[in-house]
N, C-alpha and C positions, 0 to 999 in steps of 0.2 A: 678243544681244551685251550684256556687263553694261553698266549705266549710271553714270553719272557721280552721287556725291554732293553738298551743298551746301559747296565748299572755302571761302565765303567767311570761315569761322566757325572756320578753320583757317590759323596760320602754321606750314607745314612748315621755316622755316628757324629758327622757334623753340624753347623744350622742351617733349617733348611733357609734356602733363597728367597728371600722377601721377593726378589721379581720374577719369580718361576712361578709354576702353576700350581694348584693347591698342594697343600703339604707340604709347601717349598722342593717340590719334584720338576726336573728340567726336563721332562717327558713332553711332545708335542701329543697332539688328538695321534697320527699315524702310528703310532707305534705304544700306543698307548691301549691297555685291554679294556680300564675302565672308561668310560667318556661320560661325564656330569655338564648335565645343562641348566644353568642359569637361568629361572625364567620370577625376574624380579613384578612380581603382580602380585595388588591387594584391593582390585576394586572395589569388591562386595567385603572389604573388613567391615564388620558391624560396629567392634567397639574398642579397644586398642589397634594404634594402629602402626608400622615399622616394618613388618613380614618382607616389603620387597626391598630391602635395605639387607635382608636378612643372608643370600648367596654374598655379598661383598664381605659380610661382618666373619661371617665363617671363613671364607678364604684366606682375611686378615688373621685371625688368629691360628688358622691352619699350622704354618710351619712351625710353629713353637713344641709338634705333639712330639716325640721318641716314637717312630715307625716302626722299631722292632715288635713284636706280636709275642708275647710270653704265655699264651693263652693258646693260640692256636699253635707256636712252636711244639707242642706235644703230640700237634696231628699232623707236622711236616711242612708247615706252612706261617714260618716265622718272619718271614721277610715277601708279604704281600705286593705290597710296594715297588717289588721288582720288577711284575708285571706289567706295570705302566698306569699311571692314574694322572686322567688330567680333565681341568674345568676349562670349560670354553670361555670365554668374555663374553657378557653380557650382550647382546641384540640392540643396540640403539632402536630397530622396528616394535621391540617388549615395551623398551621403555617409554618411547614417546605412547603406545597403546594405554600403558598403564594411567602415565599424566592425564590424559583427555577422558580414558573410565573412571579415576580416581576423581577428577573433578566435579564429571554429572554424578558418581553415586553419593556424591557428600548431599548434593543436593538435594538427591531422593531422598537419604537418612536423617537430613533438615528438619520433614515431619512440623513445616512451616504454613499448611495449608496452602503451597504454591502448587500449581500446574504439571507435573513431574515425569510427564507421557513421553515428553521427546528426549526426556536425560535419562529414562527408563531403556527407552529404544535402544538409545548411541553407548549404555553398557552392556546391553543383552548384544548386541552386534558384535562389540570387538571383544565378548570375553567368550562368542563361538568364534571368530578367529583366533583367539589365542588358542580353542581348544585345537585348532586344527593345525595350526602351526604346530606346539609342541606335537602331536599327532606323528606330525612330517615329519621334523628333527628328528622326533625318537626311532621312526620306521628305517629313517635313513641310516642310522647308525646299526641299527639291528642288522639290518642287510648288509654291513660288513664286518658282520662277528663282533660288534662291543655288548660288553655290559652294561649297561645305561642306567644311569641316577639322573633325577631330575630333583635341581633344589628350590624352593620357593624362597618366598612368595608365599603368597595363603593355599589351602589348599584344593581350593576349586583348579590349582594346576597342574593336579595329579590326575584327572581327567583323559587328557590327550597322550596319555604317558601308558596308562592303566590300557586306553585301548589300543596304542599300539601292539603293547604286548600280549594284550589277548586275543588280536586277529592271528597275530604269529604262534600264541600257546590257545589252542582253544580246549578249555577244560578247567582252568587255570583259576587257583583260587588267589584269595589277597588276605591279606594278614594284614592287619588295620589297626595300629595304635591311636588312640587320640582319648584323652576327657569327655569328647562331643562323638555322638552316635552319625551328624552329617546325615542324616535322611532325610530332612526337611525337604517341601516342595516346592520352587522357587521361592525364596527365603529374601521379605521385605522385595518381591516380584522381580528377584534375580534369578534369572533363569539357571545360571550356571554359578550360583553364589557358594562359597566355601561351605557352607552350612549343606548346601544341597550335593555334596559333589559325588559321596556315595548311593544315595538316590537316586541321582544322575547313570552311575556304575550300571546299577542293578537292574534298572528299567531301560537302559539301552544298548548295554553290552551282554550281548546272546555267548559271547565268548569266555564269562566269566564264569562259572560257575557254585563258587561259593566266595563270601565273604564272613570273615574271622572277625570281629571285633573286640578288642583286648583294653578292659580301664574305664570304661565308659563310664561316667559318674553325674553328669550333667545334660539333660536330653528333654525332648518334651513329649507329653502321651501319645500325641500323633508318631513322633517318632517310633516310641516303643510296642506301638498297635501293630505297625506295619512292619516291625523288626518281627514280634510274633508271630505277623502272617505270614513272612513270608519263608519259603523252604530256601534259598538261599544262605541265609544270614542266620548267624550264630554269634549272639552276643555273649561276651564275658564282662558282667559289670561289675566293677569293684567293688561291691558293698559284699557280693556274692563271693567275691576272690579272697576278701579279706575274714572272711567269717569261714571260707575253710582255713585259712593261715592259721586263724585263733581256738578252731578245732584241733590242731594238730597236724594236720596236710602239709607237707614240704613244698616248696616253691619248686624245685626240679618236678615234685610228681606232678603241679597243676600244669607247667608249661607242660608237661609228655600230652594232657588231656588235652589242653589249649589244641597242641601243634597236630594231634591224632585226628584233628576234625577238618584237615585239609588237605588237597591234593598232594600228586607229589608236585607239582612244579605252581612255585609259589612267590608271589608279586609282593614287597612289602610297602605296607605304605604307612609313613613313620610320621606322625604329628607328635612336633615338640610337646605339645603342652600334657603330651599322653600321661610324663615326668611329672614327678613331684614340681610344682611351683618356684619350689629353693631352687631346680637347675638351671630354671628358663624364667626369670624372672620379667625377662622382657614381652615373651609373648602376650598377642594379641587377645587372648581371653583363659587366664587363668583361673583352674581351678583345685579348692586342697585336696591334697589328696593325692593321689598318680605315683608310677611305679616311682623304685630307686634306680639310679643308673644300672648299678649292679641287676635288681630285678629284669631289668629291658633287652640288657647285654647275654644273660640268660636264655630269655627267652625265644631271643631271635638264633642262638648258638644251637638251642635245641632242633629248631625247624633242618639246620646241616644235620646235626648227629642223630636224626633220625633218615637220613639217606634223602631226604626232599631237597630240589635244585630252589635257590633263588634266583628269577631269571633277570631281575629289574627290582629296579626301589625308588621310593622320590621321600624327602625329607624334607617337611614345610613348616611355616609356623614360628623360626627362629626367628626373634627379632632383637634387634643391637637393643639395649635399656638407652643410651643416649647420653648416658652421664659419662665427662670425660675420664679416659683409661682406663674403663670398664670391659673388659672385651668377655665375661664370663659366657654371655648367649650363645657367642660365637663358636669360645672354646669350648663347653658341652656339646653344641652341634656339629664341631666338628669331629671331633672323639666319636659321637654317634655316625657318623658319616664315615669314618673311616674303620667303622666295624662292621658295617653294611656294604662297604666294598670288599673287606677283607671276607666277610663270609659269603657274599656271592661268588667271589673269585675260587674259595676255597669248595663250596658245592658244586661248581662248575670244573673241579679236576684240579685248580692251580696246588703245585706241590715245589718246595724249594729246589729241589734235585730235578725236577723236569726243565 
């Protein structure tokens, strides 16, 4: 069960600390139950592009949220936050990786009739190190009791995250927001390209054993052949979700279906652009259409109230819009990020009186 941090050192009904750690919470990693890692990377963006700007932009607008929990206060767990929630600083080894992958893959997406063999290589190289890094990070934390969020960055980062925690959970399904279905096969011949990263999942993590797909709206045949083929995966694509709404089916009754098709211990993995457009106007490949906050909030609350653990999450895809004192991307992904801690904390036993 996670434990409680030291709150004396903290007023939650004050603002939080621009110089503390996300949420404006003065919690270090130690003592801390949550631990979110930062892994700013967007080599293989295809077509918008900010995602690894995206962990900063959220941390920046973090402290401004009201931590109290009005929502889960009715199941005892109104003040999550007390458990400890803290973001690491950013890897200067991420970043400069990103720089030097960012550079050759512009080149290959050029599509200039240049030579593209050896800027193909030097992406396919460091974005299996990055998988293997996050890999490490995340195994290391698990092995000393954290809950782990991993932020992007795009979400070919969700990779090394996904398999840490399914060598530790094997059986273990993933609940998968996004617009994009991500089955592609080396996508524009990125081996580990965002496009490709549940693909990636499916074909090489023996430990997974089912993937949820929730919103889907935007994919290609190839994708949706090999979604049919396979026993794995179970898509829920919005044209399908919305034509029961318009029937008469309640959104609580489709999430109970959604969430009834998954283990009990369950990995989420949360692409912004899954959202309606209006929240995430910055992400890297928008499409109309995608849940309301409300919808999303729902339906991840469902997966707790039906007794399934969250044992991990990564949230990718934010990206700052750019325009000055804009922080809207951030503030929706952060709101999303801090309900994905409070309900993994919350399936994992956290209660205010423990």
């Amino acid at each position: 069960m996670p434990a409680k941090a030291d709150t004396r050192k903290f007023d939650p009904a004050g603002p939080g600390d621009a110089h503390g750690s996300v949420f404006g919470l003065p919690f270090d990693e130690a003592e801390s139950s949550v631990v979110l890692l930062p892994v700013p990377w967007e080599a293989t963006t295809s077509y918008g592009r900010g995602t690894a700007q995206g962990p900063a932009a959220i941390r920046d607008a973090s402290p401004q949220l009201d931590l109290f929990d009005i929502e889960l206060a009715a199941h005892g767990l109104a003040r999550p936050w007390a458990f400890g929630i803290h973001m690491r600083d950013e890897d200067p080894r991420v970043q400069a990786w990103n720089a030097r992958a960012s550079e050759h893959a512009l080149r290959v997406l050029a599509h200039d009739g240049s030579d593209v063999r050896e800027s193909l290589a030097i992406v396919n190289e460091l974005s299996h190190a990055l998988d293997a890094w996050v890999q490490g990070e995340v195994d290391g934390l698990l092995a000393r009791g954290k809950i782990v969020g991993v932020v992007g960055g795009d979400h070919s980062v969700a990779f090394g995250a996904i398999a840490a925690h399914a060598a530790r959970n094997p059986g273990i399904g993933i609940l998968h927001v996004d617009a994009h279905a991500d089955l592609r096969r080396a996508y524009e011949g990125f081996e580990r390209s965002h496009a490709s990263v549940l693909r990636n999942v499916v074909d090489e993590l023996d430990g997974v054993a089912t993937l949820v797909q929730v919103g889907l709206r935007d994919l290609s045949e190839e994708e949706f052949e090999y979604a049919k083929a396979s026993a794995k995966i179970t898509p829920w694509y919005e044209h399908a979700l919305r034509r029961r709404l318009a029937e008469g089916t309640g959104w609580a009754h489709v999430c109970h279906d959604i969430v009834g098709t998954l283990p009990e211990r369950v990995y989420v993995s949360f692409d912004i652009d899954g959202l309606d457009p209006t929240l995430c106007p910055g992400t890297g490949t928008p499409v109309p259409g995608g849940l309301s906050f409300a919808d999303a909030v729902t339906l991840l609350a469902t997966v707790v109230h039906s007794g399934r653990t969250i044992v991990g999450f990564d949230l990718v895809e934010v990206a700052p819009s750019g325009r000055a004192g804009d922080e809207f991307d951030g503030n929706v992904g952060a709101r999303i990020l801090y309900r994905l801690c409070s309900l993994a904390l919350w399936s994992q036993g956290a209660r205010d009186e423990s």
